[in-house]
N, C-alpha and C positions, 0 to 999 in steps of 0.2 A: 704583168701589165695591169695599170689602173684604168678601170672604166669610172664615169659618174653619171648617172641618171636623175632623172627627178621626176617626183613621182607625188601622189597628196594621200591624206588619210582625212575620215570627219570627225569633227567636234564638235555636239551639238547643231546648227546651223551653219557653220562656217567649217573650210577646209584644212589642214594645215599642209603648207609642203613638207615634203621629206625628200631628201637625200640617199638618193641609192645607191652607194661606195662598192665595187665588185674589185678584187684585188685578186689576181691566178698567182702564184709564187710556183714556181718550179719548185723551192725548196721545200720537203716534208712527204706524207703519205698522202696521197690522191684521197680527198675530202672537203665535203662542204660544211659550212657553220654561217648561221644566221647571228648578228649581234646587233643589238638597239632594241633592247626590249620586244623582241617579239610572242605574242599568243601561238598557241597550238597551230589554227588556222596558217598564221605565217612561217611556221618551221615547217610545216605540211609542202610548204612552197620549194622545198627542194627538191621533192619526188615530184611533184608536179611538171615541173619545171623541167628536170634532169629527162620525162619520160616526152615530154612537148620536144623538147630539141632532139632528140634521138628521133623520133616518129616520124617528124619534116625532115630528114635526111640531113641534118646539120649535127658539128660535131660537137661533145659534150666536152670541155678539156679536162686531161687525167690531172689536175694539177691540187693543189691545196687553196680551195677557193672559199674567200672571204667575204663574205656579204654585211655591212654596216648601213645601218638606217636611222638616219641623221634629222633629228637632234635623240638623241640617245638617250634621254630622259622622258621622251614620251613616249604612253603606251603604243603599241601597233595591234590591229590587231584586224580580222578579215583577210579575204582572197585579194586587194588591192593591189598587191604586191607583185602576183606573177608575171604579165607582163613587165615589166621593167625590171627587174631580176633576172628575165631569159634575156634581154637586151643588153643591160648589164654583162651576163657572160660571154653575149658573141660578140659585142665589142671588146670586152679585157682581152676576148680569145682571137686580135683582130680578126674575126670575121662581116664585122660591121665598121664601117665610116664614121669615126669617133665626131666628124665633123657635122654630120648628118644632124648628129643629137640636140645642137645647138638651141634655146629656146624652144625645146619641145619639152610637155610633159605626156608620162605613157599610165595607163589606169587600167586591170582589166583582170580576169581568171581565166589560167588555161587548163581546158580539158586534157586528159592524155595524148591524145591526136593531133594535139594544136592548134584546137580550134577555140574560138575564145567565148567565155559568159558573161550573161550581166551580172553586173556589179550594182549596188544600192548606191545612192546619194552622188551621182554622174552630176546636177546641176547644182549644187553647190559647191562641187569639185571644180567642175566647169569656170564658175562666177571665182575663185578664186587662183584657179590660172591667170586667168585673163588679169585681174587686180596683181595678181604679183609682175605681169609684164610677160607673159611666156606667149610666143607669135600661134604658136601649134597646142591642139591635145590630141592623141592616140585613145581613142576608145574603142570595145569591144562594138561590132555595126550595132546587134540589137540598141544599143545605148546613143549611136548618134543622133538621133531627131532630138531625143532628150537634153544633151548637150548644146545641141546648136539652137536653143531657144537662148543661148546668151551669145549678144552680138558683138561685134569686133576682134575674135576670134577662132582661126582655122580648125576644125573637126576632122578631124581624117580617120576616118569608120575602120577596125581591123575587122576581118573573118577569123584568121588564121595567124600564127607564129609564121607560117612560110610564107604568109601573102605581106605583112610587116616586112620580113627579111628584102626581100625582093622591091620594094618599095625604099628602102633603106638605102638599097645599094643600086639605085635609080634603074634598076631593070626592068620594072614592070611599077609606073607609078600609080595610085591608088586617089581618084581624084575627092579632093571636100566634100564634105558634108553640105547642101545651098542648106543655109540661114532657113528655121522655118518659117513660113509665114503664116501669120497670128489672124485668122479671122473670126469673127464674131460668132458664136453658135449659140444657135436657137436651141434651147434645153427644152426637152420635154418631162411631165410629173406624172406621177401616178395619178394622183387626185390633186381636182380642180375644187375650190372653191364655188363654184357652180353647181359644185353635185351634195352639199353637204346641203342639207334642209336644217333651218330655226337656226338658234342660237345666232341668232346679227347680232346680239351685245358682246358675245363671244369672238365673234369676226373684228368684229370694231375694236377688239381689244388685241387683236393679232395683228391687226394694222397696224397701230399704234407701237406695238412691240417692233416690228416690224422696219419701220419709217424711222424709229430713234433707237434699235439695237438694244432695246429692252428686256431685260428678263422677267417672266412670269410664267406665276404657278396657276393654273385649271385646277378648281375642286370643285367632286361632283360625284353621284352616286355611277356604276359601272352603266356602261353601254351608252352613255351622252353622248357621246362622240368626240372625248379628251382626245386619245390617240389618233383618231384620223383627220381631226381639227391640225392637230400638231406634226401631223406626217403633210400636209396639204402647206403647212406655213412656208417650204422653199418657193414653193410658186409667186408668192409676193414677194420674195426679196429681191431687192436691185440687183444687176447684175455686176459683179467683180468686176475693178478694175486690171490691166495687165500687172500693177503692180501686184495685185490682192492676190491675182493668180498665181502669180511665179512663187510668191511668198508660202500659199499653199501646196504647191506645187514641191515645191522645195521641202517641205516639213512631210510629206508624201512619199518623195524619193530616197532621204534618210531611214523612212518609218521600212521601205521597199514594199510598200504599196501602191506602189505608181502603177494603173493598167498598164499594158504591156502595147496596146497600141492608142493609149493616149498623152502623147509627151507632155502637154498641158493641163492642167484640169481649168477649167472655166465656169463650173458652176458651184456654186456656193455646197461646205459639205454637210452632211445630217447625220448625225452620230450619235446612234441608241444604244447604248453598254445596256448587258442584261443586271439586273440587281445583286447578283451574286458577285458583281465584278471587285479585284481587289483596290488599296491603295495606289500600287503601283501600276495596273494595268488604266487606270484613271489619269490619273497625274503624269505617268510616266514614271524610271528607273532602270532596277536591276542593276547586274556588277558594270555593263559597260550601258549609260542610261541609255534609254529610245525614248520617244515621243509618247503621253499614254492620250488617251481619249479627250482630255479637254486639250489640246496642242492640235490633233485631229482635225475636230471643229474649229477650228483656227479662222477667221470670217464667216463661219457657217452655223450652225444651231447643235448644241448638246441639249439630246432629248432624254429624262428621266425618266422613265413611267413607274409606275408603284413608285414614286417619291420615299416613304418613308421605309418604304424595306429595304434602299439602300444599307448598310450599315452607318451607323452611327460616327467612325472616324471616317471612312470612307468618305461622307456629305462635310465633315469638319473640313477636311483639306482642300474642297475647294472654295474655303473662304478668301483665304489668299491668293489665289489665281482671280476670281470674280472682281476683285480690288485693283489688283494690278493690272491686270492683261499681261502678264508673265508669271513663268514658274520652274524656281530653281532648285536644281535638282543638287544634293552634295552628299561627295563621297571623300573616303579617305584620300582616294589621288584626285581630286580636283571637286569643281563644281558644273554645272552645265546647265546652260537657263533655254527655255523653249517658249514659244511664244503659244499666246494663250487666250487670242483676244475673240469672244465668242459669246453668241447669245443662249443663257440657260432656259429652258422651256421644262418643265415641270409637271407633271399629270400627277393627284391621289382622288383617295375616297373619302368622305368625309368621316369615315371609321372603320374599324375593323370588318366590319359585314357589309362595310358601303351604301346603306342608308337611311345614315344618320340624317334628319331632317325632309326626307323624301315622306312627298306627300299622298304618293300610293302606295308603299311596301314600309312597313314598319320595321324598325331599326332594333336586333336585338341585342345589342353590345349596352353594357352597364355606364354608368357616366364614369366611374376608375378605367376603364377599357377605352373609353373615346380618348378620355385626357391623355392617358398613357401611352397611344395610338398617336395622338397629335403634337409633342412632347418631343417624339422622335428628332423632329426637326427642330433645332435648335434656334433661338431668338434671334442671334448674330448673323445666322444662314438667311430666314427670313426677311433680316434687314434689308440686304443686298439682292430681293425679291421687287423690282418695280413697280407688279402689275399683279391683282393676286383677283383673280375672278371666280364668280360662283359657276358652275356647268350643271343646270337642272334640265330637268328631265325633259325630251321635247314629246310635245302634245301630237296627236294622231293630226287634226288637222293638216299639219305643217309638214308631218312626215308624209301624205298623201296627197300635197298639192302640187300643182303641176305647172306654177308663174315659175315664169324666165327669174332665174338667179343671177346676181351680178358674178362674173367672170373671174378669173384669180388675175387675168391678163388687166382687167378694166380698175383693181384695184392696186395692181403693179405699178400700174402709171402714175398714182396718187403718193403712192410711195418712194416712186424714182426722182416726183418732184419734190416732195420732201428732201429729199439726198443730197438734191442738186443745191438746196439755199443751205443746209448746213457744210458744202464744202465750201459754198462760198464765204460763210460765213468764219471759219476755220482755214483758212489757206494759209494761214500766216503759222498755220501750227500743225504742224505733217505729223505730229503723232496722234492728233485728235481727229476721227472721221467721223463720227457719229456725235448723238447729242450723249450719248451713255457713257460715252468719254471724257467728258467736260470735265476739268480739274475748277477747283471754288474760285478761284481768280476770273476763271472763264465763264465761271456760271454767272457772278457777277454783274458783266457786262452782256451777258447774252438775256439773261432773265431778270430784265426790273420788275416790277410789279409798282400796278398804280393804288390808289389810298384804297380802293376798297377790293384791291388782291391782298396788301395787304392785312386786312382785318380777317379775310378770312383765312389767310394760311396762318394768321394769328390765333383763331379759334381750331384749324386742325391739329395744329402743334399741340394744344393744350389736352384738346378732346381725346386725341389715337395718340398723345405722350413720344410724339416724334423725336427721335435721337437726331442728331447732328448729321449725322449720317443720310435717314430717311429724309430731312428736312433738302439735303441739295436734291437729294434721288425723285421730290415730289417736282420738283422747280425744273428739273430735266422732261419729266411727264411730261407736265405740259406745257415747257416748248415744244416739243416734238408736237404736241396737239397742235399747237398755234403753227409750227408749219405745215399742217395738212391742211388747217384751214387757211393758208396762206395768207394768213397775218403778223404785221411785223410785231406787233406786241401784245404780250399774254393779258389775254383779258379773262375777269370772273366768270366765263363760261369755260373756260380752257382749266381754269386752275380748279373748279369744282368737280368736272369732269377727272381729274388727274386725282382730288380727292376720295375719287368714289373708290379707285383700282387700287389707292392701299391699305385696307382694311385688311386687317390680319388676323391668321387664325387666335382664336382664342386658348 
C-alpha cells in the first residue's frame, strides 16, 4: 500500500517542501530503504522510527518498505524526517486514516519512546506551509509557540508518536496551538549610558551611529571605555519592528539558537566574535552552510574589539556583506544567501602598546610597528567605516563627578525620532530603513545641499581624497545629523559635523 506525506526541509531562509512516498510491498525480504538523497542523519530515521512505533504499542510492518523523498535531487539532510516517516508507515500499513492527512504537513524527531524533539528552523518551516496552502502543521509541542507566531495557520503541538496516533484516528483529539500574542517588551541593559562618565563627543557619536544605522570605529588608547561605550550602544537603539523581529527571529531558529523559552526575539542582537574567529564562523558556511556572525547581527550590532588582530582575510570578507546587506554563500550543490543587514562597531588602540599619542604614558612602539600595526586594516574596509572617532583618555575630574548624566532612555527617544522621519521618508521603498541604506538615486533626492554645503563638501573631497564611495557615505552622515536636529535640510553645520567623523587613520 502507498502512503504520501508531506513534510519540508530548510534552505537558507526559506523552506522546501518534500514529499514523503512510503510504499509496503508484500513482495521481497522484510526491509527498510531510504531513497532521495538522504544524509546519515536521515537513514538514521529508520531505527529511530522502527524503535518509536514498536515502544507506543503500534505495529511495525514485516514487509519491504520504501521510503522516497521527493524532489529526489535535493539534498535531505537532519532529523526533520521522523515524524512523517512513522506516519507514513502507519498509514501504508493502514493503521492511519489516509484521509486524515489531507493538507497537513508533519516536522519533527523521534526519541526511542516516542516522544518527540525539537527540531531547528520550525518558523520558516512554518511560513512556508502556510505559502504553499497546507490548512495544518504537526510539530513536536516544545516547537509550537515558535510556530504559531505565523498566522493563518493551524499548529497542532505533538508529545508523542502515540498521542499523534490517536488524534489521527479522531480518538483522543489534540486541540491548536492559540496564535501567539506579540506584545511589546521592555528590554532591559547592562549598561546605561548614565553610568559611563566623559567622553559626550563619543556619545554624540553613538547616537548618530545609532539614529542612521552607522558604522564606526573607536580608537583610543586601553581602558577609555571603547568596549563598555560599545556594549552600552543597544540601549539607544530603536526598538524592532514585528517585521525586524520575525526576520531575526527566523535567521535565529535556522542558526538553532532560538532560547528555548523565547519564541520571538524582540530586541535588537549584539554579536562580539572573539578575534581568533574563522572566515566561516563570520560570514557563515561549512558542507551544509549556517548563518555565521555577521547574519547573527542581522538588525542588531557586530561588535569587533581588538579590530586589527582580526585576521587579515577574515576583516576582507566582510567588505561585501557591509555593501550589500547580504551574503552568499556557494557550494558545489548550490548556493545560499543570508541576510546580513547590520551595524559594524569597531574598537583598537592606536598601536601595538596602545599609546600611541597619549598624553600620559609614553608610546613605545617604533613608527615601522605603528604603520604596520595600522595597515592591518585595509583602505577599502576603512572606506565603508562612517564614523571613525578619537577615544582619549578620560580626566579624574569627570571620572569623579557626581552631575546627573543623560539617560540611554532620554537619548532613545531622540533616536526613535529620527527613525520615525526616515521611514517616512523611505516608505515607498521597503528595502531601505535606514539612512545607511540609501542607494545614490535616493541620496540624491534625500541630500541636497545648498551653495555653501556645497563648497565645503567641495573642499573635503579635495582635502581627505574622498572616493566615490566615502563621498555618498559623508552625505548619509549628515542626514541622519539633520534628522536629529529635525531639520528638513542639511545645513553647513550638519555637513561640517559629518566632516569631522571621517577622518581616517593614517
Amino acid at each position: 500500500m502507498l502512503a504520501k506525506i508531506y513534510s519540508c526541509t530548510v534552505t537558507d531562509l526559506e523552506g522546501d517542501i518534500i514529499d514523503v512516498e512510503v510504499d509496503a510491498a508484500s513482495q521481497g525480504l522484510p526491509a527498510t530503504i531510504i531513497v532521495g538523497l538522504p544524509d546519515t542523519a536521515v537513514q538514521e530515521s529508520r531505527e529511530r522510527v522502527r524503535s518509536a512505533i514498536k515502544n507506543v504499542g503500534l505495529e511495525y510492518p514485516r514487509k519491504k518498505v520504501t521510503i522516497n523523498l521527493a524532489p529526489a535531487d535535493l539534498r535531505k539532510e537532519g532529523p526533520f524526517f521522523d515524524l512523517p516517516i512513522a506516519v507514513g508507515i502507519l498509514a501504508a500499513g493502514d493503521q492511519i486514516p489516509q484521509d486524515q492527512l489531507e493538507n497537513s504537513l508533519f516536522i519533527g524527531e523521534l526519541s526511542l519512546d516516542g516522544s518527540t524533539r525539537h527540531v531547528r528552523g520550525i518558523l520558516p518551516i512554518t511560513a512556508k506551509a502556510k505559502s504553499s496552502g497546507f490548512e495544518q502543521i504537526f510539530v513536536p509541542t516544545c516547537d509550537a509557540q515558535e510556530a504559531a507566531l505565523i498566522p493563518g495557520i493551524r499548529v497542532i503541538p505533538v508529545a508523542s508518536l502515540d498521542a499523534l496516533y490517536r488524534h489521527l484516528r479522531q480518538e483522543e483529539i489534540t486541540p491548536p496551538t492559540e496564535p501567539l500574542a506579540i506584545e511589546a517588551e521592555v528590554p532591559s541593559f547592562a549598561t546605561d549610558f548614565a553610568d559611563i562618565r566623559g567622553q559626550e563627543h563619543v556619545k554624540r557619536a553613538l547616537e548618530i551611529a545609532a539614529a542612521g544605522a552607522h558604522n564606526l570605529l573607536m580608537i583610543g588608547p586601553p581602558g577609555t571605555g571603547k568596549t563598555l561605550m560599545a556594549r552600552a550602544l543597544p540601549s539607544i537603539l530603536p526598538s524592532m519592528s514585528i517585521e525586524e523581529a520575525l526576520d531575526v527571529t527566523r535567521i535565529y531558529s535556522i542558526a538553532d539558537m532560538l532560547p528555548a523559552d523565547q519564541p520571538l526575539i524582540q530586541t535588537r542582537p549584539f554579536r562580539s566574535p572573539h578575534h581568533t574567529i574563522s572566515n566561516v564562523g563570520l560570514v557563515g558556511g561549512g558542507n551544509h552552510p549556517r548563518p555565521g556572525e555577521i547574519s547573527m547581527a542581522h538588525r542588531g550590532v557586530l561588535f569587533l574589539d581588538e579590530f586589527p588582530e582580526f585576521g587579515q582575510r577574515v576583516l576582507e570578507v566582510l567588505r561585501q556583506p557591509l555593501e550589500d546587506k547580504v551574503v552568499t554563500i556557494s557550494r558545489a550543490s548550490g548556493s545560499v544567501s543570508f541576510p546580513a543587514n547590520f551595524m559594524l562597531v569597531a574598537a583598537m588602540n592606536p598601536c601595538p602598546c596602545g599609546f600611541y599619542g597619549d598624553p600620559v604614558r609614553a608610546c613605545t612602539c617604533s613608527e615601522m610597528s605603528v604603520t604596520r600595526y595600522r595597515k592591518r586594516i585595509s583602505g577599502p574596509l576603512l572606506d565603508r567605516i562612517d564614523i571613525h572617532i578619537e577615544v582619549p583618555r578620560i580626566e579624574y575630574q569627570k571620572l569623579a563627578g557626581n552631575e546627573q548624566l543623560e539617560t540611554s532612555a532620554q537619548i532613545r527617544e531622540r533616536v526613535e525620532r529620527a527613525r520615525a522621519v526616515q521611514r517616512r521618508r523611505f516608505a515607498a521603498h521597503p528595502h531601505t530603513v535606514s539612512n545607511a541604506d540609501m542607494k545614490p538615486s535616493e541620496i540624491r533626492k534625500a541630500c541636497p545641499l545648498d551653495a555653501d554645503g556645497e563648497k565645503l563638501m567641495k573642499m573635503a573631497t579635495e582635502r581627505y581624497k574622498l572616493s566615490a564611495r566615502a563621498f555618498h557615505r559623508l552625505l548619509k552622515l549628515a542626514r541622519t545629523i539633520a534628522d536629529l536636529a529635525e531639520s528638513e535640510k542639511i545645513e553647513s553645520a550638519h555637513l561640517a559635523e559629518a566632516i569631522q567623523y571621517r577622518t581616517r587613520l593614517d
